[in-house]
Phi, psi and omega in degrees: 000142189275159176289127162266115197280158161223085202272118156213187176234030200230100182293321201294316166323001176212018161287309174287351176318317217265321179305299173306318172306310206278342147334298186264335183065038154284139174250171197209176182203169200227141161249093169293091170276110191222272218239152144169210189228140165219119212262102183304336174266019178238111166311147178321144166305152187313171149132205189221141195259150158213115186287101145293011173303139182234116181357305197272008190265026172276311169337328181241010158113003206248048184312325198266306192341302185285344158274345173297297200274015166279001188258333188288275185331319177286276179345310191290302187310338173256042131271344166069046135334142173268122193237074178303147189053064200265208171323323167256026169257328163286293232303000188246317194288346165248016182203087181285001140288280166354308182304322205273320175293323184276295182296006151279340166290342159268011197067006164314101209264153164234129166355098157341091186237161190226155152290103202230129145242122199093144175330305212291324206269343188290006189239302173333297207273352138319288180292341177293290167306326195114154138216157055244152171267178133243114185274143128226181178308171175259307154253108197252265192080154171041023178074023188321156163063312290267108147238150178262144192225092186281356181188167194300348197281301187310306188293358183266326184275348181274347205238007170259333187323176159274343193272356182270125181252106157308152171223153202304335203272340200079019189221106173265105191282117175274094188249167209272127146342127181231101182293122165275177170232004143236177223253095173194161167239198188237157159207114159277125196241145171241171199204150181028023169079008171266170177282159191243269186187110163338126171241127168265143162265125192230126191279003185278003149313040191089000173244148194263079185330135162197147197280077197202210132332134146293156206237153144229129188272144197238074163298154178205121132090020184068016196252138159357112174266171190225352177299139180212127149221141179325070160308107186228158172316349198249342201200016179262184169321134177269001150317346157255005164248130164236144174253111147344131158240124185092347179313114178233164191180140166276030126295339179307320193281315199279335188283330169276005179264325197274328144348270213300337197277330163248030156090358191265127196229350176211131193174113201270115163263126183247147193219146181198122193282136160293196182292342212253358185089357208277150209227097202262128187259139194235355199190120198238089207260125183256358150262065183280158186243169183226154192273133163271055163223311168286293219274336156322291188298335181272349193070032171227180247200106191265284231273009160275313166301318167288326197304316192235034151249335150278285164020305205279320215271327187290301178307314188292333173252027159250358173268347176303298194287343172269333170319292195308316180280349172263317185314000000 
């Protein structure tokens, strides 16, 4: 079996990873991309890579990681690497206009959104769209910017606030709210670019739905709250993650399609229906993470799955590589 790269910037994020590999008796090796040289005149070492790179890892000090590993990535691939999650898979993991584009070529609906580069244009691209709203970053993770805006006042006192976050890239999404009528969203998680298995997430606990980041909105006063904490699949309660049994939907096939068409091999798609059922995909995590206390009660396994979906990728080009060498 060939070596399985890990390309990422999170240890903890890849400590169950590192279990299930060890499960398994896979071997592996972690590429910590933050800062270093990387010498373009040396082919990549042999194996097979799975990028784990994250939108948010500036957010942990790592400013530089995603262009390190848009440079990794471009080497491995003209090296004819095997690579989950490649180059055009980060490039959806920092720009969810990117996202948004490429999933409408599968007929994938998305939240109405506008685009504001710079502060000054984001109250313009409001009254154009409506409310109630939603800002968030344009390259997010961990719910950057996320706020719900029910009218013009709140979005004029939130973007004077101390709470308004520049986002890195400068590109702020003005998006349309999209009220659901019960308080949950869908996360679809894929694995080998196949569907996996449905989490429904459920927001009635202090939390407010929005076609984002889960969200918790901190109301004052009957009034819009602009206050956001974070919520992710690796660490709320797990009493708010259920993994579906039996979950089908005619988004599986176009969400494994639109996979396979950008280079993404592991990934959590989220979603969330209006009043009329109608179903808006809002956010596409290709460093997806998992609750272990639901998939404990479900029997199933996120980062097991991956494990010995490389593990699988690994064994094939190493018999790829005793062909090619006998021949």
């Amino acid at each position: 079996m060939q070596t399985i790269h890990v390309i990422h910037e999170n240890d903890a994020w890849v400590a169950p990873l590192r279990a299930a590999f060890a499960e398994i008796g896979a071997r592996h090796r972690e590429w910590f991309l933050d800062h270093g040289v990387l010498d373009l005149r040396d082919p990549p070492p042999a194996g097979v890579y799975y990028n784990r790179m994250s939108a948010s890892s500036h957010t942990r000090g790592h400013r530089h990681a995603v262009d390190y590993t848009a440079a990794v990535l471009a080497w491995l691939e003209r090296h004819g690497r095997v690579v989950v999650n490649d180059s055009r898979a980060l490039r959806l993991e920092v720009s969810k206009v990117a996202q948004y584009q490429a999933l409408a070529v599968h007929g994938i609906a998305t939240p109405d959104t506008l685009a504001a580069i710079g502060k000054r244009h984001v109250f313009d691209a409001a009254r154009r769209l409506g409310f109630p709203l939603i800002l968030k970053h344009n390259r997010g993770g961990k719910g950057l910017g996320v706020r719900l805006l029910r009218d013009p006042a709140a979005l004029a006192r939130h973007l004077e606030s101390p709470g308004y976050e520049e986002p890195i890239d400068g590109v702020v999404l003005v998006q349309r709210y999209v009220e659901s009528p019960e308080p949950y969203i869908t996360r679809a998680e894929f694995v080998g670019g196949k569907f996996l298995y449905a989490v429904r997430v459920d927001t009635s606990q202090g939390f407010e739905l929005c076609p984002a980041d889960q969200c918790q909105i901190e109301a004052a006063g009957g009034a819009a709250g602009t206050g956001l904490a974070d919520v992710a699949p690796a660490s709320a309660p797990a009493a708010r993650f259920r993994i579906v049994e039996g979950f089908d939907s005619p988004l599986i096939p176009r969400y494994e399609a639109f996979l396979a068409a950008n280079g993404i091999g592991v990934a959590g798609i989220e979603f969330v229906r209006d009043r009329e059922g109608r179903a808006f995909t809002y956010d596409v995590n290709t460093n997806t993470n998992y609750n272990p206390e639901a998939e404990a009660l479900a029997s199933q396994s996120g980062m097991r799955a991956i494990a010995r979906h490389l593990a699988a990728l690994a064994a094939e080009e190493a018999a790829r590589l005793r062909s090619r060498h006998a021949a």
